[in-house]
C-alpha positions, 0 to 999 in steps of 0.5 A: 740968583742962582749961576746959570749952569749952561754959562757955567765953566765946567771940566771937559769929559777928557779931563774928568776921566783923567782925573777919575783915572789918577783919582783911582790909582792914588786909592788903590783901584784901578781905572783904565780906558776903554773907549776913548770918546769925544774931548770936551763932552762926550757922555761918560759910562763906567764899568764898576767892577770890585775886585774883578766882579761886575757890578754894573754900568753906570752913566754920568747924566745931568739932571733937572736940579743943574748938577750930574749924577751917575745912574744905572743902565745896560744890562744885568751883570748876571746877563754876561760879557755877551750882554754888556759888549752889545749893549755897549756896540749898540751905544756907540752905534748911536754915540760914537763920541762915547767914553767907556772906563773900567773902574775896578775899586771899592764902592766903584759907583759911589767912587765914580759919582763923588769924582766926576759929578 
């Protein structure tokens, strides 16, 4: 019988962005934090960025099969800042315990998703 994943041990979200900050640095990126959000299980964003180029926001989300993984949302990159900065007001308007991470290194959404889901 498979563990059940709401009894299940698991990382807070204070600790998976400190360890996809550390994890970064050792690899040559760059990880800092934007928006601090709630502890232990605040919903995590990560602004993927290579070598200073937007690449999109990604979310970490959980899904049916009991694991996490890290998806698309928010604007375009090529909508701007402008863009980016209200959906993401508009974010903590409605989730104020919200974590946003600037990730700047190679392949930053598949570097996020193998470090923290």
């Amino acid at each position: 019988m498979p563990p059940d994943s709401l009894s299940t041990p698991r990382l807070t979200s204070a600790m998976l962005v400190g360890i996809l900050v550390r994890r970064s640095a050792a690899e040559g990126g760059f990880a800092t934090i934007l928006v601090k959000g709630d502890e232990i299980s605040g919903v995590i964003l990560v602004q993927a960025l290579e070598k200073g180029r937007e690449l999109g926001l990604y979310e970490r989300v959980f899904d049916f099969a009991g694991s996490y993984r890290m998806v698309r949302c928010g604007p375009d990159p090529n909508e701007g800042a402008e863009a980016l900065s209200q959906y993401l007001a508009r974010r903590r308007r409605s989730d104020p315990d919200l974590w946003v991470i600037e990730l700047d290194i190679v392949d930053a959404q598949r570097f996020a998703a193998e470090t923290i889901c």
